[in-house]
N, C-alpha and C positions, 0 to 999 in steps of 0.2 A: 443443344438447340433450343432456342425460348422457341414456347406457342405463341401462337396468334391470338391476340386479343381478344375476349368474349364478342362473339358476334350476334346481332340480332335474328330472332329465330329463322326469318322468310329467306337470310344470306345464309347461315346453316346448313337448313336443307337442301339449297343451293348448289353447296362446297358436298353435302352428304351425296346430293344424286350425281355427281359430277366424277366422283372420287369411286363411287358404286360401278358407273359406267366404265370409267377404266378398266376397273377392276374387274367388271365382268366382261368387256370386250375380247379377252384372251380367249376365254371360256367360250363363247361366242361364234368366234372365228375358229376357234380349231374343231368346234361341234360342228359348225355348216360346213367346213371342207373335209370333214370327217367322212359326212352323212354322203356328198357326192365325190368321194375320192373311187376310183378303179384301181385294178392290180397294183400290187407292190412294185412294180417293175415300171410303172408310170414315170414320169420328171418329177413329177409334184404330190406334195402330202404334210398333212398335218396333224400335231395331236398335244394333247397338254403337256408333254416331258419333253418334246425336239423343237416348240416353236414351229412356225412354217419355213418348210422344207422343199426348196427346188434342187432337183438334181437334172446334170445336164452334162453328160459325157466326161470328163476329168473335173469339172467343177461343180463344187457345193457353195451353196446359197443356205442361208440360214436366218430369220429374224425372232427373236427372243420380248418378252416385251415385262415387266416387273412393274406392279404398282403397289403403294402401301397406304393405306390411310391409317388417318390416327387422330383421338379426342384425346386431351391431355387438361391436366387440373395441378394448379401448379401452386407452391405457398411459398412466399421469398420468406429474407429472411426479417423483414419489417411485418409479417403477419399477415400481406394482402394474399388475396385470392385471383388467381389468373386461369380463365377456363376455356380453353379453344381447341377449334378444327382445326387440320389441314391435309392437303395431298402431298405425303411426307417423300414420296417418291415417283415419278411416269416415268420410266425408263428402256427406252427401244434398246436392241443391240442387233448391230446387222455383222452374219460373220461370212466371209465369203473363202473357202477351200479350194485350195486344188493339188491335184494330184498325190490324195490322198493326207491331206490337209499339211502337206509337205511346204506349201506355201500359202501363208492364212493374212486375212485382210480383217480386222476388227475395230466398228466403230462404234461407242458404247455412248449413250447421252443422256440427260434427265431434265423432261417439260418442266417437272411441279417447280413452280416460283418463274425464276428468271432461266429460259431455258440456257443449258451448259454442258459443253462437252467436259465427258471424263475421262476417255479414251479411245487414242487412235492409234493401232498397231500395225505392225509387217511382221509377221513373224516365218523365220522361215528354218526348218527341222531334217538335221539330219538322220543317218541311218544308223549312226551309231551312241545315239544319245544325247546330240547337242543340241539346243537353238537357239537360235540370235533373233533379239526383240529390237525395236528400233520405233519411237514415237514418244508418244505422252500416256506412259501407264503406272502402276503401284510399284512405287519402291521396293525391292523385296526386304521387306527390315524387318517385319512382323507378320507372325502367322494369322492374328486376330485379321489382321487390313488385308490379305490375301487372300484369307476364305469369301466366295463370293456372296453376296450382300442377301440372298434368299437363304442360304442356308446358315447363317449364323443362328448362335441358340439366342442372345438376345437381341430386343428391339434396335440399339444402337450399340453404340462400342465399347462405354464406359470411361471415367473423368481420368483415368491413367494413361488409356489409349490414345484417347485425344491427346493428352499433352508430350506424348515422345512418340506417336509415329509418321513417318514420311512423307504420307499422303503422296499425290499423283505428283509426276513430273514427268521432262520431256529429259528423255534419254536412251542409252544404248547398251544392251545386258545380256551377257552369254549365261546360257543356263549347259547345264552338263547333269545328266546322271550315271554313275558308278554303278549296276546292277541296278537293284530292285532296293538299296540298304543306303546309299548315301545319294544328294543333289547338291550341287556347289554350284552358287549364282552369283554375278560379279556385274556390275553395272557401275556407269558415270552417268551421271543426269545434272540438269539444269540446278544451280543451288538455294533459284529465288522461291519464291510462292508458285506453286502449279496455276497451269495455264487456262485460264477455266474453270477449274477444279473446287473444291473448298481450300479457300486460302491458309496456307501453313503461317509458320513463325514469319519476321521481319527480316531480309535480308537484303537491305536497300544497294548496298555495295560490295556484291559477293566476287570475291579475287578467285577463286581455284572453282570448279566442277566439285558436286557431290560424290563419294566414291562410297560405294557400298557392295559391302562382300556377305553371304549366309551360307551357311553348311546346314543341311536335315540330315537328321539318322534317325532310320528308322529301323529297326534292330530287327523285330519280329515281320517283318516284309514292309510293303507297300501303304499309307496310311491319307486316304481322300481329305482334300481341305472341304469338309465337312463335319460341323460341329454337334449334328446330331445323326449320332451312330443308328439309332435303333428303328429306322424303318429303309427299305426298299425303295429306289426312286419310285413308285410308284403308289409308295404309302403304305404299304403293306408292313406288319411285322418282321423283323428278323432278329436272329440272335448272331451277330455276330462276332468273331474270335478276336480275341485282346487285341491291341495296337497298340503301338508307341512309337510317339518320335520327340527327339530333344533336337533343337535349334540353337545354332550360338549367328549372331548380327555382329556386324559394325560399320562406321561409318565415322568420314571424315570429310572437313573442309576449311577454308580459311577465308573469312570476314575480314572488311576492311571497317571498321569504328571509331570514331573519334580520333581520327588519323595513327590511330595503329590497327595491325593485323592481329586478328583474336583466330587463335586456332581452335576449332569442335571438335571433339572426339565421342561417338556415341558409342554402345554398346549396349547388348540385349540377350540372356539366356529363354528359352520356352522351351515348356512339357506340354503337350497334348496324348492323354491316354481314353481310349475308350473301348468299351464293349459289352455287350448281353444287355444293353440298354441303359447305360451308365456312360458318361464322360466327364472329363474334368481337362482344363485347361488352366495355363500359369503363363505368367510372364514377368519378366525383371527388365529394368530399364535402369541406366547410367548416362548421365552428360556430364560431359568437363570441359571448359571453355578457359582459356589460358590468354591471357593478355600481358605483355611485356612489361605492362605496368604494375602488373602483381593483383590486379582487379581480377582473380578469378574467380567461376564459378561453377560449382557443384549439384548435380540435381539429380533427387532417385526417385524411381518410382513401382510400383509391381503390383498383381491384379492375380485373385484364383477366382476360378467360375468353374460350375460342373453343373451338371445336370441327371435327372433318372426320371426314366418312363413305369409311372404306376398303372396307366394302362398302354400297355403294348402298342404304338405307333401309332396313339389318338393323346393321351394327356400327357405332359412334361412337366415337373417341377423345377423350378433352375432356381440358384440363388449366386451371387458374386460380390465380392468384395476387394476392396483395394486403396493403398494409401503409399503419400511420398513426401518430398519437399523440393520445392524449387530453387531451393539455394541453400545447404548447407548450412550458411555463414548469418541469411538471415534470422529472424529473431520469430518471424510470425509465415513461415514460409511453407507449412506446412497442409497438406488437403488430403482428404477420405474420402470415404465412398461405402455404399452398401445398401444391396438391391435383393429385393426375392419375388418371382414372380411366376408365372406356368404361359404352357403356349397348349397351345389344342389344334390338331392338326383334322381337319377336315377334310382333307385329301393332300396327305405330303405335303412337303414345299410348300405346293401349287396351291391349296388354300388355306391359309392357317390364321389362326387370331391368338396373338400376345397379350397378357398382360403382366404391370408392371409394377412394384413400389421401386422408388430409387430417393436415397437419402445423400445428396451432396453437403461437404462442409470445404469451404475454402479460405485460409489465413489470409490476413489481408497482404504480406509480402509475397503469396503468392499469384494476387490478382495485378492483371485482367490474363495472364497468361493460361493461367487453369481454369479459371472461370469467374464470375463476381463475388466478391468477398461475403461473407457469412455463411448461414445457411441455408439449406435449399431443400425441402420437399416435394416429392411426383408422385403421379397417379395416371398412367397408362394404358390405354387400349389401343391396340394397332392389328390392322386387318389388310393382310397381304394378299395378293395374287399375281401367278406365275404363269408364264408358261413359254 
């Protein structure tokens, strides 16, 4: 994502008291209905880990709200200097339950910029481990884009991520769990650009539905899409026991281009291990695009990120790295990546402040699809709040 242009100081402050205000309105609203809430047994309640809470006979009401800001200081690769605000995320989420959240209503959005919806679900859960999702939600192709956007260890997703995962779309996805040790997810979805969403790849004349199938194994039990292991929802210390899970993705569909059909085949392995305050996370990505005319092409990519808490459930060191090529066949198609930076958690989640180096390089056969050609230095600070 480019920043926003150096602004003048008096618009600054501006964007800074505006981006503050969000960010403390969480805080805010769950302390004053805190302060006059009555028994537990009331309809309503609030607090910084559940959002605001109406209960009301077999249905649950739920509103979640996410903001992020962020100052960013930016060096292309012509030597200028780019230093800006912005409100990197306002994001309401309303989730409505019933009957035991056996049938759930989720509509997820985000103000900062051009307000946009990002997800709107039915999802509805049976008793023996199934559920059926139905609207405009995350592909399930990758673990990185599945873990929800507060709990990721970095500020964004990284120049890999971006370029081979599925982003949002509108489609229809049985989920099934095996025990507590395997999840098998199978979905068809829309195969343009998500609806709303941040725009994917170009699929100006797509012939077939997106088809995407994932397997998790998690060997040693049950493993949260939560990428920092080492505190308590509630921020607290914990030491908790190893975890692992391996993912294998895929994914298929068929483009109409240049008056032939080009067939995509994607695929995708990941590791996510963690524990005692330590995680590490990988992924691998492959595309092969097949055109009758013999014009194919070949694109890899793969990303490791870990993380460890020097102090126990307040400071985080993280560093990540990653590289690939957009076309095998090209000559200059190649782009990297390499990032090191800490997060400080001032109350879990719910208040934390990132910061960042990240070092982009991008071939020029591989632009504009990875990002602009040369290279690219950051300098990051980003300040979240949740609740």
């Amino acid at each position: 994502m480019q920043p926003t242009p150096t602004h003048p100081a008096p618009l600054r402050r501006r964007i800074w008291v505006l981006a503050l205000a969000l960010l403390l309105a969480p805080a805010a609203t769950a302390a004053a209905a805190t302060a006059a809430a009555t028994p537990a047994s009331t309809p309503g309640s609030a607090s910084h880990f559940d959002g605001l809470h109406v209960h009301q006979g077999d249905v649950d009401a739920r509103v979640f709200l996410l903001t992020q800001l962020r100052e960013e200081l930016v060096r292309d690769d012509a030597g200028a200097m780019v230093h800006g605000a912005q409100v990197r995320m306002a994001r309401p989420m309303f989730v409505i339950g019933a009957f035991d959240d056996a049938l759930q209503v989720v509509v997820h959005g985000d103000l900062a910029g051009k307000p946009r919806l990002l997800d709107a679900i039915v999802r509805i859960r049976g008793a023996s481990g199934w559920q059926l999702t139905a609207g405009q939600f995350i592909a399930p192709y990758t673990r990185q884009f599945m873990t929800p956007a507060p709990k990721r260890q970095f500020i964004d997703f990284g120049q890999v991520h971006d370029r081979f995962n599925l982003n949002r779309r509108l489609g229809l996805m049985l989920d099934r769990h095996f025990g507590e040790r395997l999840q098998v997810q199978a979905g068809v979805f829309d195969s343009g650009a998500a609806n709303g969403g941040v725009p994917v790849e170009a699929a100006d004349h797509a012939r077939t539905p997106l088809s995407v199938v994932r397997l998790t194994f998690t060997p040693l039990g049950p493993m949260a899409y939560d990428q920092v292991p080492g505190m308590t929802p509630d921020g607290g210390p914990r030491d908790d026991a190893f975890r692992l899970a391996l993912g294998l993705g895929g994914a298929f569909r068929q483009l109409r281009s240049a008056n032939q059909t080009i067939s995509e085949t994607r695929g995708n392995l990941e590791l996510a291990a963690a524990g005692h305050g330590t995680s590490l996370t990988g992924e691998a990505f492959v595309e092969q695009q097949h055109a009758p005319s013999g014009a194919d092409r070949l694109a890899w990519g793969a990303y490791l990120q870990g993380g460890h808490f020097v102090l126990p459930a307040r400071l985080e060191l993280v560093a990540r790295t990653g590289l690939g090529a957009n076309d095998l066949d090209a000559e200059d198609a190649g782009f990297y990546s390499y990032e090191a930076g800490a997060n400080v958690y001032l109350h879990g989640h719910h208040v934390r402040v990132g910061l960042r180096y990240r070092h982009d390089h991008v071939g020029d056969d591989a632009a504009p699809q990875v990002g602009a050609a040369g290279d690219r230095d950051s300098a990051t600070v980003q300040l979240q709040g949740w609740m």
